[in-house]
One Martini backbone bead per residue (centre of mass of N, CA, C, O) as a GRO file, in nm:
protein
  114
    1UNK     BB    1   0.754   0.787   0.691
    2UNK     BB    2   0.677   1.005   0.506
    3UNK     BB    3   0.520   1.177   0.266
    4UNK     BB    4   0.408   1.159  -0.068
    5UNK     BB    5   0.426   1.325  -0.391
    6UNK     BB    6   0.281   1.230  -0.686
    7UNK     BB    7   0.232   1.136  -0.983
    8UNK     BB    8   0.123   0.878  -1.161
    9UNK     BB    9   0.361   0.812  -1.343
   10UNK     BB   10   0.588   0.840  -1.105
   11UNK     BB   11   0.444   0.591  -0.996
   12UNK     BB   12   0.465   0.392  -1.175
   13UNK     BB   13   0.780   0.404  -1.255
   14UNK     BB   14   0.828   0.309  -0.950
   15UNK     BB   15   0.663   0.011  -0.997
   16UNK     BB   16   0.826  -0.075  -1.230
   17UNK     BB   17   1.094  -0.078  -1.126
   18UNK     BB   18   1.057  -0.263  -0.879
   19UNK     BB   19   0.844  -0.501  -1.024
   20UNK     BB   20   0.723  -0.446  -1.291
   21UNK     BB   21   0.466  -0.438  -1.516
   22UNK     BB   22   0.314  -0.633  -1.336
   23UNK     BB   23   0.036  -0.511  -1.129
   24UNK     BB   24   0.038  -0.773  -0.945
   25UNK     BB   25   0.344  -0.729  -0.866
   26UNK     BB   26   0.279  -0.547  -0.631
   27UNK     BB   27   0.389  -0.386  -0.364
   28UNK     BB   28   0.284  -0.300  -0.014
   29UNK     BB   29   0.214  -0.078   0.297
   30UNK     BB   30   0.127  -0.092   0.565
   31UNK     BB   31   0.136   0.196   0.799
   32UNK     BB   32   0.069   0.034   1.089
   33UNK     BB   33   0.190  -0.274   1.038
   34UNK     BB   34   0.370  -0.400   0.814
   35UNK     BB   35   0.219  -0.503   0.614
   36UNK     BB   36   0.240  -0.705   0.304
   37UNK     BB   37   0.102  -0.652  -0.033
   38UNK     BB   38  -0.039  -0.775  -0.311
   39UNK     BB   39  -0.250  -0.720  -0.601
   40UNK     BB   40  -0.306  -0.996  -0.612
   41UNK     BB   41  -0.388  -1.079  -0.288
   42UNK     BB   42  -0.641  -0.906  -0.322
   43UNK     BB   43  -0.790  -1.020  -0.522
   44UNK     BB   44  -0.808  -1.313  -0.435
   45UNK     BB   45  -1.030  -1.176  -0.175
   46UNK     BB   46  -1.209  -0.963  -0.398
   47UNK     BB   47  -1.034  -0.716  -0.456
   48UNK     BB   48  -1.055  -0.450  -0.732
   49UNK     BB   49  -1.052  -0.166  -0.546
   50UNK     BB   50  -0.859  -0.033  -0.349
   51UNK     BB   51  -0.643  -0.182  -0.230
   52UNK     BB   52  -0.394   0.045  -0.123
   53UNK     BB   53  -0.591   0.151   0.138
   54UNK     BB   54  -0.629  -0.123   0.262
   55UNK     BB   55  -0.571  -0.383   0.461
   56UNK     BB   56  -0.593  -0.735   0.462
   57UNK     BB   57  -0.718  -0.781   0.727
   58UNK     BB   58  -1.043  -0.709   0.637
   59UNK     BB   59  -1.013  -1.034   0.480
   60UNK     BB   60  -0.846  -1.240   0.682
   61UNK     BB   61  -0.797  -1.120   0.936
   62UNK     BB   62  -0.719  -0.965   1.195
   63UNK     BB   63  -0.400  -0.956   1.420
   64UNK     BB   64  -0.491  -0.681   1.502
   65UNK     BB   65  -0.537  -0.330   1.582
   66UNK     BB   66  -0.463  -0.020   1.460
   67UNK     BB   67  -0.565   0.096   1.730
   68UNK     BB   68  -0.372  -0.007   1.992
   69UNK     BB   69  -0.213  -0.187   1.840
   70UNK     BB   70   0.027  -0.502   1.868
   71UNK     BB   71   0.231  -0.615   1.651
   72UNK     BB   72   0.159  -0.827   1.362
   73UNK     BB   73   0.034  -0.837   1.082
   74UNK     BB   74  -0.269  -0.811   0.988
   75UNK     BB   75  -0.516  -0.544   0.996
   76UNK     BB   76  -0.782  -0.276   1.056
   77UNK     BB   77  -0.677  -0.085   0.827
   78UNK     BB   78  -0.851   0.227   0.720
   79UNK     BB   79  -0.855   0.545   0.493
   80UNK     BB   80  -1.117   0.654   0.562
   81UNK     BB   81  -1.119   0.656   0.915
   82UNK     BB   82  -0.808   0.770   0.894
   83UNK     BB   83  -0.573   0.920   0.864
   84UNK     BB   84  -0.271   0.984   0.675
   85UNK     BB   85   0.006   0.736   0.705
   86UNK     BB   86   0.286   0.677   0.485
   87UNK     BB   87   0.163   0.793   0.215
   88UNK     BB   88   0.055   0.844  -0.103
   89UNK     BB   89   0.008   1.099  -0.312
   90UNK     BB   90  -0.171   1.058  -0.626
   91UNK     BB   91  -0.193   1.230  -0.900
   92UNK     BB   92  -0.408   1.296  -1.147
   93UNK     BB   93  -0.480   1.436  -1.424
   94UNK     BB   94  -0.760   1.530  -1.374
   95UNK     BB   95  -0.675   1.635  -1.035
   96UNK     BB   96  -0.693   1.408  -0.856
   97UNK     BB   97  -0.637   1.258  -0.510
   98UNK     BB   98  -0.459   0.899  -0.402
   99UNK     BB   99  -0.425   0.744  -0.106
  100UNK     BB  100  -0.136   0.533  -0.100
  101UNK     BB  101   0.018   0.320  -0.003
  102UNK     BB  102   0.353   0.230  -0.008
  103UNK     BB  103   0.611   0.083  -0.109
  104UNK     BB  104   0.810  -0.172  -0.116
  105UNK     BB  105   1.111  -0.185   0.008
  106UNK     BB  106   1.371  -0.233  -0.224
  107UNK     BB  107   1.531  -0.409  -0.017
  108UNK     BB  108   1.289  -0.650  -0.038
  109UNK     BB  109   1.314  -0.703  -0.335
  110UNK     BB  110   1.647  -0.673  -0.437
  111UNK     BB  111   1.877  -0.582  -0.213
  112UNK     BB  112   1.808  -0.282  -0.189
  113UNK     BB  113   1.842   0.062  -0.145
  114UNK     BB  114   1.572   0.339  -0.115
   0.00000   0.00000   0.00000
């Protein structure tokens, strides 16, 4: 999936019609392993912001390497130190933009491809 650039709002509306308004069950895509993780998930294990930026496997014990690991993750990519691929550019009102995993493709939420 190639990157994608939204505003803020058009982003939130996006996991809104996904998900539902409660953002602890949004789901993410790591770009590298397509292991999926929930807002939640990432609470879970103590992370409080930034979490759709990082594996969860950085938290839970990574199951590959992201950098020619393979196999099923989660992994140890982490977009602070490698470029950003399959991430969705964010633009905030402010006009800062912020790379985050892409959602879990509509698929896999409720049947519907997207």
């Amino acid at each position: 999936m190639a990157q994608r650039i939204l505003n803020y709002e058009d982003w939130r509306e996006e996991g809104v019609r996904r998900f539902g308004l409660d953002v602890m069950d949004w789901r993410f895509v790591c770009p590298v392993c397509g292991h999926v993780a929930s807002i939640q998930e990432w609470t879970d294990v103590g992370i409080r912001s930034g979490a759709a930026t990082k594996c969860i496997g950085l938290w839970i014990g990574a199951q590959r390497e992201a950098v020619g690991g393979e196999g099923p993750g989660p992994c140890n990519y982490t977009g602070d130190d490698m470029p950003a691929r399959d991430t969705v550019l964010v633009t905030m009102p402010n006009g800062s933009g912020h790379y985050l995993f892409d959602f879990e493709p509509k698929a896999a939420v409720n049947g519907g491809e997207e």
